[in-house]
C-alpha positions in Angstrom: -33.6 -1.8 -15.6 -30.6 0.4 -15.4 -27.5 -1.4 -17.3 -24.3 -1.7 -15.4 -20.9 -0.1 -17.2 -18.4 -2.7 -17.6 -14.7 -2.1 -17.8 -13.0 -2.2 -21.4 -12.0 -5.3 -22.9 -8.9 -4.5 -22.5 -8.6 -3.7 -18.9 -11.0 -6.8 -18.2 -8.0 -8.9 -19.8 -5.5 -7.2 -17.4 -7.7 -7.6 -14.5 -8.0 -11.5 -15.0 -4.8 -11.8 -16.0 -3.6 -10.4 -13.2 -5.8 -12.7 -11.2 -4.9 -15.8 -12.6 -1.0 -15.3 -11.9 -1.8 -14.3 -8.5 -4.1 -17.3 -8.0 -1.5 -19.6 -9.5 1.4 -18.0 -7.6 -0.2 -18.0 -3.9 -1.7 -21.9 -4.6 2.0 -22.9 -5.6 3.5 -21.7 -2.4 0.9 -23.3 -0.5 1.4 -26.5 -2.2 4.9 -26.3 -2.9 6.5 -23.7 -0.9 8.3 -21.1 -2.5 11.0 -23.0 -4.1 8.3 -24.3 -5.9 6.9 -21.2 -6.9 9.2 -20.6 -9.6 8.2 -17.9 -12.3 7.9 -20.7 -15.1 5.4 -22.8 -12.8 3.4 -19.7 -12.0 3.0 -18.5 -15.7 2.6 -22.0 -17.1 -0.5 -22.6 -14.4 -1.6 -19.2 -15.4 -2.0 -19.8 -18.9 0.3 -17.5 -20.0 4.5 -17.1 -21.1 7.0 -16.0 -18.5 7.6 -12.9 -20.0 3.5 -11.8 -19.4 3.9 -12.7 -15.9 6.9 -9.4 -15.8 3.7 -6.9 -17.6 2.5 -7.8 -14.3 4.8 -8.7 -11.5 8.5 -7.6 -10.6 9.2 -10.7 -8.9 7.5 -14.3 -7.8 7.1 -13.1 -4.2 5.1 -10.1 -5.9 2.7 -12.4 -7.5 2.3 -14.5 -4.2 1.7 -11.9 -2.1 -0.3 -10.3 -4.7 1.3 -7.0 -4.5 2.7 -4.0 -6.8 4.7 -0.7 -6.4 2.3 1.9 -4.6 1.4 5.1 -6.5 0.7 8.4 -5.7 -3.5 8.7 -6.7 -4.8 11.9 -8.1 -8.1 11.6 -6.5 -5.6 11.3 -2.8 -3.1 14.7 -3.8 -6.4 16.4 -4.2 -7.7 15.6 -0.7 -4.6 16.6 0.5 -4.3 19.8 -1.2 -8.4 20.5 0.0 -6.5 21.5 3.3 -9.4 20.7 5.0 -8.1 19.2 8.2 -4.8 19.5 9.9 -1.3 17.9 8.7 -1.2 15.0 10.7 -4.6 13.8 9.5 -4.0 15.2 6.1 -0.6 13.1 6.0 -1.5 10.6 7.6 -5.0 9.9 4.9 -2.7 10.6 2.0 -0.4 7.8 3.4 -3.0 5.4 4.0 -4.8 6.2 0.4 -1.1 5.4 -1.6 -0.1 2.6 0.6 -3.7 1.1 -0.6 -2.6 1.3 -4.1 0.1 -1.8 -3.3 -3.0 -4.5 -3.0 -4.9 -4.2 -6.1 -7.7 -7.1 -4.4 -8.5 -6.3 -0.6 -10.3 -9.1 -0.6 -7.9 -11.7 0.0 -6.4 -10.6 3.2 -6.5 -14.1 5.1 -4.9 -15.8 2.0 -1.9 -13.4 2.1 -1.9 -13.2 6.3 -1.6 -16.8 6.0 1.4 -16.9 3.2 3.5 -14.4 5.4 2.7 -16.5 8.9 3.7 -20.0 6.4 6.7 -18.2 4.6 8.3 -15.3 7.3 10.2 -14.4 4.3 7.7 -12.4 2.4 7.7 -9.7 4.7 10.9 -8.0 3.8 9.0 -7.3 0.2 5.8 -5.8 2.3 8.4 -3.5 4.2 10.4 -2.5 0.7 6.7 -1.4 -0.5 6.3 0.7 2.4 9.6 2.2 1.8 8.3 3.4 -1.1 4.7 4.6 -0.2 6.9 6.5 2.3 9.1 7.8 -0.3 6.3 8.7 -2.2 4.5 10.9 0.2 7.7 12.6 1.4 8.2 14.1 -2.0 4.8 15.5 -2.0 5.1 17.0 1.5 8.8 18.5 -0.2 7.5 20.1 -3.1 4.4 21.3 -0.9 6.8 22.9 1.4 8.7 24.3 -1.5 5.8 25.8 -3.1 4.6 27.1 -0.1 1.8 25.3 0.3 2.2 24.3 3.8 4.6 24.9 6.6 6.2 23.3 9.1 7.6 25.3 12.6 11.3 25.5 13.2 14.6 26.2 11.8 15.2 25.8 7.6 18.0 23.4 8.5 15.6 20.9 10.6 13.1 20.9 7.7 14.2 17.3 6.3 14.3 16.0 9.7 10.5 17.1 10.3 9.7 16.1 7.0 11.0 12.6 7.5 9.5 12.3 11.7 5.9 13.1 10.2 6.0 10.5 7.4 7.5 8.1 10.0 4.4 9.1 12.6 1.8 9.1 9.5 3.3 5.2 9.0 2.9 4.4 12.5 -0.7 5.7 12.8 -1.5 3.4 9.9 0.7 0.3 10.8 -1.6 0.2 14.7 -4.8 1.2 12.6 -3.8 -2.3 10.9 -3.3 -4.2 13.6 -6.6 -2.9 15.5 -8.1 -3.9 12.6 -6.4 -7.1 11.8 -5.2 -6.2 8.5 -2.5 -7.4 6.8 -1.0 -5.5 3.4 -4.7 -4.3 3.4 -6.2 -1.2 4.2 -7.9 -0.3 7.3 -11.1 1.2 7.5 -11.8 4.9 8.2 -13.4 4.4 11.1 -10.5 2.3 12.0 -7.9 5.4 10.8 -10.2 8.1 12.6 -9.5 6.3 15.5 -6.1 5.7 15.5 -5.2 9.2 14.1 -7.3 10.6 17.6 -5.8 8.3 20.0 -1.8 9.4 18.4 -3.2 13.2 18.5 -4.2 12.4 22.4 -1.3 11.0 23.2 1.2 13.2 21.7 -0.7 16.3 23.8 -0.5 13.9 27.0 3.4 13.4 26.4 3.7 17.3 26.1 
């Protein structure tokens, strides 16, 4: 029988770590609210001291929500740079594949959908990490532009602004490929991204 690689020891620590803050954060809000939630709760349910539970989380909401800063993958700028589609899908799959990297467990989507409907609140820390995945995929599409790697029609001057209005529509596509799907601070299938990527492409020739 073919043996299965496990992780190293040490990135199996980090992983249940990880897990047992979240765990303990998203049970005290439901239990508590998140007044109750307080770092020093979290960490002591955890296991763990208070000043882990920053290795791991910026902030309590963080570690309810069970969220972290996106970041740009390698395996993503790669695709990207494979040019093997237009820019709209190419954009629109690179912003999809870093705003992915925010939920490090996709498998507790009703948990968090639930935490957000219970505590409103919690959103504005969802929309700051969009900001980012946002910010993070402009400056590729910058420094691809600089390098010459791809091109976008019109004037020098209006470069930023079409920069910024394909980033925006990339967002969209994925923010209705979420809602189709039911996600929440998930990540939509790609049958579910196909689909929303042609019905945006069929509707933006429609609206010519």
């Amino acid at each position: 029988m073919q043996e299965i690689a496990l992780p190293p020891l040490r990135e199996r620590h980090r992983a249940a770590t990880w897990a047992a803050l979240r765990e303990a954060a998203a049970n005290l809000a439901l239990e508590h609210g998140l007044t109750g939630a307080t770092i020093d709760a979290i960490s002591a349910r955890a296991g763990v001291s208070p000043r882990t539970f920053f290795n791991y989380f910026s902030s309590k909401e963080e570690a309810v929500l069970g969220i972290q800063s996106p970041v740009m993958p390698g395996g993503a700028i790669t695709a990207f740079d494979a040019r093997d589609t237009d820019l709209f899908t190419r954009t629109v799959r690179l912003f999809a594949a870093v705003s992915s990297t925010t939920v490090r467990d996709h498998s507790d989507l009703a948990i968090r959908r639930d935490l957000v409907q219970r505590f409103p609140e919690l959103r504005v820390h969802l929309t700051r990490h969009v900001a980012q995945a946002e910010h993070l995929v402009e400056e590729l599409l910058e420094d691809r532009v600089a390098t010459g790697r791809i091109s976008l029609a019109g004037a020098p001057e209006a470069l930023p602004a079409s920069l910024r209005a394909l980033v925006v529509l990339a967002g969209t596509t994925i923010r209705f490929a979420f809602e189709r799907g039911g996600s929440l601070g998930g990540i939509p299938s790609d049958t579910d991204l196909d689909a929303a990527i042609a019905l945006f492409r069929t509707v933006m020739g429609e609206a010519k």
